[in-house]
VMD Tcl script that draws the C-alpha trace (Angstrom):
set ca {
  {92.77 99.45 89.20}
  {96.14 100.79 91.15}
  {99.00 99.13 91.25}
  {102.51 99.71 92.09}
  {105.12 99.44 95.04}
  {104.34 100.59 98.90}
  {106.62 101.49 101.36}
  {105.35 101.02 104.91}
  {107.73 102.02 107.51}
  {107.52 104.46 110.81}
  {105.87 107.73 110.34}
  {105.68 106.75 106.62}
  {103.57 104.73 103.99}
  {105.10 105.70 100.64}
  {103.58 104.58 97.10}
  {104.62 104.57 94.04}
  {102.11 103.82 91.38}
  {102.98 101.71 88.86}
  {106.64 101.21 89.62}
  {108.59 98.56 90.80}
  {111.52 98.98 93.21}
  {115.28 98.54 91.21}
  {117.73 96.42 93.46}
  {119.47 99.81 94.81}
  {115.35 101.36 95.83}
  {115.66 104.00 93.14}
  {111.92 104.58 93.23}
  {112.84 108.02 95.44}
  {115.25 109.04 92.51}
  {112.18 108.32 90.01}
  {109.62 111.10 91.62}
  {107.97 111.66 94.72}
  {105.91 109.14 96.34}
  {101.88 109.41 97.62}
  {100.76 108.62 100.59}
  {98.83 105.59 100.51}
  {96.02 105.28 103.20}
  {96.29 101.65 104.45}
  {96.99 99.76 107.29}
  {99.06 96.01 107.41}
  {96.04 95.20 109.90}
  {93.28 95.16 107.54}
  {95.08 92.64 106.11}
  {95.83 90.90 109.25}
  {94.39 92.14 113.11}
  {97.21 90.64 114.16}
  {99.26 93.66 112.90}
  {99.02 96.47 115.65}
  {101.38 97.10 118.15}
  {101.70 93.72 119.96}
  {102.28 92.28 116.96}
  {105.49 92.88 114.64}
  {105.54 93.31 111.06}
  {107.27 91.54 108.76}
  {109.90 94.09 108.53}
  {111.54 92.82 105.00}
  {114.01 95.86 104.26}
  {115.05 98.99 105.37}
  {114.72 102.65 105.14}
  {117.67 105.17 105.67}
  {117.79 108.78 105.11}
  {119.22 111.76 106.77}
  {117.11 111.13 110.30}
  {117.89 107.56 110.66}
  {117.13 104.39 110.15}
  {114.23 102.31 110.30}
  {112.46 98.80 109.62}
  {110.44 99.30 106.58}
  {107.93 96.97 104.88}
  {107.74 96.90 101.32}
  {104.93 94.87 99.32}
  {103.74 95.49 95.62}
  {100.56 95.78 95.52}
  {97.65 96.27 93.40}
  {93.71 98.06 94.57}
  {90.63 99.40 93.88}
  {90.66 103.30 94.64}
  {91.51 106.73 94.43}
  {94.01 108.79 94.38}
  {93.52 113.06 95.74}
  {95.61 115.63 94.62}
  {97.26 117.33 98.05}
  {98.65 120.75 97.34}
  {98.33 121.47 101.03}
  {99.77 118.51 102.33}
  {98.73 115.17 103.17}
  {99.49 112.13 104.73}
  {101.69 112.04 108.19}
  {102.73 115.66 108.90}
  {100.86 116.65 105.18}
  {104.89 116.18 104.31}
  {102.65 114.65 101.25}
  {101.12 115.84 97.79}
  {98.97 113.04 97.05}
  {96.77 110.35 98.86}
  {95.57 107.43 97.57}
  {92.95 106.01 99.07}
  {92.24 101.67 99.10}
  {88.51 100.97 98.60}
  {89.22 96.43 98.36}
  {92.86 95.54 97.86}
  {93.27 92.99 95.64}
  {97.12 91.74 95.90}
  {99.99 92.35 98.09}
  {102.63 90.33 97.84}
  {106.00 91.55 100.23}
  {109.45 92.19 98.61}
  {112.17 90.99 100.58}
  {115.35 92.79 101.49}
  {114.85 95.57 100.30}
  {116.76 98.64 101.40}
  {116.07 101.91 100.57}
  {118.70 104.91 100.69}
  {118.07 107.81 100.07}
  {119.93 110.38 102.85}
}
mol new
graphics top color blue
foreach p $ca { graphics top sphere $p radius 0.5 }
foreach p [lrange $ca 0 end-1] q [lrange $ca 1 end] { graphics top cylinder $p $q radius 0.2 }
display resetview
């Protein structure tokens, strides 16, 4: 069992195993995040691009700003080891990959900055 906070915004899905977001997002000041291999529309179809997320924080940094997602969450799976890169871009080390999710529960407002 996996469990721990996920980021899903544009270009990114950032996890951070068993962690739980402060008020202020200070999971990015804790370690670097995996990339976690899900998709809002296997929880929902209706999730895809003619269908908005639930957008419930934000995400800025450096290259902008952007409607982010955040749920904890707890799964069945794996997580790889990425020395090469993985993830969007391989900008990531690790992957973690969701065989049956078991809870995901969104966390509102929260906004994440770490630019």
């Amino acid at each position: 069992m996996i469990e721990g906070t996920w980021l899903y915004m544009f270009e990114g899905s950032d996890f951070f195993e068993q962690r739980l977001p402060g008020r202020e997002c200070d999971l990015y000041s804790q370690g670097r995040a995996g990339w976690l291999e899900y998709s809002l529309s296997q929880i929902d179809p209706r999730y895809d691009r003619e269908y908005p997320h639930p957008n419930t924080g934000t995400y800025r940094s450096q290259g902008g700003m952007w409607p982010m997602d955040a749920f904890e969450v707890k799964f069945e799976g794996r997580k790889r080891l990425r020395p090469l890169g993985g993830g969007h871009l391989g900008l990531w080390t690790s992957e973690y990959e969701v065989r049956r999710m078991i809870f995901i529960k969104p966390i509102p407002r929260l906004n994440c900055d770490v630019g």
